[in-house]
Each structure stands twice: as C-alpha cells, then as structure tokens.
MIKOLMAR-284683 format. One record per residue (C-alpha): residue number from 1; x, y, z. Coordinates in nm, 4 decimals. Layout:
BEGIN
@num NUM, x X, y Y, z Z;
...
***
This chain:
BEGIN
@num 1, x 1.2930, y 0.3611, z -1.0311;
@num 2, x 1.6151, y 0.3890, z -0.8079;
@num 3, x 1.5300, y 0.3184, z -0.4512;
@num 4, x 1.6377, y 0.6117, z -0.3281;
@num 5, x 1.3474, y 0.7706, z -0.5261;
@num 6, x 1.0844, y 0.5954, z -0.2887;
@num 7, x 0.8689, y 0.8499, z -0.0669;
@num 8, x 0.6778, y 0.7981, z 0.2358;
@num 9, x 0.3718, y 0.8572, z 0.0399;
@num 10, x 0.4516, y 0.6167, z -0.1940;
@num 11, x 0.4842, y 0.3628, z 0.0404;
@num 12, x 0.1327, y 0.4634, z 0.2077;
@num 13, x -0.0273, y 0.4241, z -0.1286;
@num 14, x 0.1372, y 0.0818, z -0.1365;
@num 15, x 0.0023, y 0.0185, z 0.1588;
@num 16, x -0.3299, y 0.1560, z 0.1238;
@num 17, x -0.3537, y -0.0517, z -0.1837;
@num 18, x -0.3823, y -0.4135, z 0.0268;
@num 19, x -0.6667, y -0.5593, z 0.1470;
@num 20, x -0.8950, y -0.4168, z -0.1473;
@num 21, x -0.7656, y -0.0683, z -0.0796;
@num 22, x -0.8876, y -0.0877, z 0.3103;
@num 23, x -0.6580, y -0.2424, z 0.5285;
@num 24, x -0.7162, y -0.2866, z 0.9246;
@num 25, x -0.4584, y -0.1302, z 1.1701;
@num 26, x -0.2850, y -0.4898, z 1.1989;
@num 27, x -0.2237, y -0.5623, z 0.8243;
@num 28, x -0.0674, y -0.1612, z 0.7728;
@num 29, x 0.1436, y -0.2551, z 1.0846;
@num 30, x 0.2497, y -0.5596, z 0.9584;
@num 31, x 0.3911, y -0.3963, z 0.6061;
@num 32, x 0.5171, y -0.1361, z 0.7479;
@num 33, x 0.7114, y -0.3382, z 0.9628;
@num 34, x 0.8393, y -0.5621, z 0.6754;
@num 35, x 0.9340, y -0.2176, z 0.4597;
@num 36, x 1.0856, y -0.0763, z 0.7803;
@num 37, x 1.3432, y -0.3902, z 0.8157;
@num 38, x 1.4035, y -0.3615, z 0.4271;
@num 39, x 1.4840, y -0.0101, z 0.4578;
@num 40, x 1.6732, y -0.0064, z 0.6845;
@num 41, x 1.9267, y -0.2617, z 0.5054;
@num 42, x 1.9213, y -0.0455, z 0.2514;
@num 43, x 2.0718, y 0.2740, z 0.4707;
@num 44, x 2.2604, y 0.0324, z 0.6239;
@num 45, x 2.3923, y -0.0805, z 0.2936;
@num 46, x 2.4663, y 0.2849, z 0.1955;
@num 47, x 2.1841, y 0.2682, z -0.0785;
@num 48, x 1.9983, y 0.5653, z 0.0539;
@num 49, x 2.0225, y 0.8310, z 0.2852;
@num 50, x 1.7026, y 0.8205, z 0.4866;
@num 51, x 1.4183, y 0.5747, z 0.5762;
@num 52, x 1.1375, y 0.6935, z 0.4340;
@num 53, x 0.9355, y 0.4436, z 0.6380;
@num 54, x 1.0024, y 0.6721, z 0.9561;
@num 55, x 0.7445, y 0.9116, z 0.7762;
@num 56, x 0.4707, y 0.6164, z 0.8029;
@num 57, x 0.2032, y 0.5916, z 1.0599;
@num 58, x 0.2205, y 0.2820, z 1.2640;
@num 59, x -0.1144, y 0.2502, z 1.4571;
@num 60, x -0.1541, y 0.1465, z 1.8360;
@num 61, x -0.3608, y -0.1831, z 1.8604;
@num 62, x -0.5940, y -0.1902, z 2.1370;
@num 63, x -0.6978, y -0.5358, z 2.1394;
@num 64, x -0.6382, y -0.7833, z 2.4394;
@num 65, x -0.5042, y -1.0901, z 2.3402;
@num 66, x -0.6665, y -1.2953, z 2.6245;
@num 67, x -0.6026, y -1.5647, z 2.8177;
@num 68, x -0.5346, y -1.9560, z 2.7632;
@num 69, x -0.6918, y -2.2196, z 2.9610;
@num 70, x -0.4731, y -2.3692, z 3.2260;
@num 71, x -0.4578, y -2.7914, z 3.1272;
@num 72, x -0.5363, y -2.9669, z 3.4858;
@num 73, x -0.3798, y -3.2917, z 3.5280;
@num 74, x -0.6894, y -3.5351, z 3.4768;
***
C-alpha cells in the first residue's frame, strides 16, 4: 500500500492494536508522536499531501511527576 493511502483511522487501529488492544494515554502518545515525526518527513519529502496523524487524538496526561530528594552534603 502506497503511503499516501494511510488514513487517520488506520493509524488509530494501529494504535489501538498495542498493548493487547488497550493501550494507556502514555503509550498512544508515545506512537503517535513517533508516526507524527515520520509523517511529517514524508510531506516534507513531497511523498504525501497531508499528515494524517493531525486527525489523531493525543491525550492530556494528568500525572505529576514529583519531586527528587535534595542530596545533603554528609
């Protein structure tokens, strides 16, 4: 299949399919990201005409990535 011929939905099924077919928020925002940056070499590279990616939920993480402890001298 040509990449051109690659739909948004397509990649959400792709998606969808990692994890055993239930990823968290974190892994479909972590593929996403990695089809977004290989889309957009491909527009970039005049191999297609849109980003289908752009279609593609990304989902807002709303975890707090706390704190380290501060080292004291001794």
């Amino acid at each position: 299949m040509p990449i051109s011929e690659i739909t948004a939905q397509m990649i959400e099924t792709y998606i969808q399919g990692l994890s055993n077919g239930r990823p968290e928020k974190k892994t479909w925002n972590n593929a996403r990201g990695i089809l977004n940056h290989f889309f957009k070499w491909s527009l970039e590279e005049n191999y297609i005409s849109e980003n289908p990616v752009e279609k593609v939920a990304k989902y807002k993480l709303n975890r707090s990535r706390g704190e380290a402890e501060t080292l004291s001298l001794q």
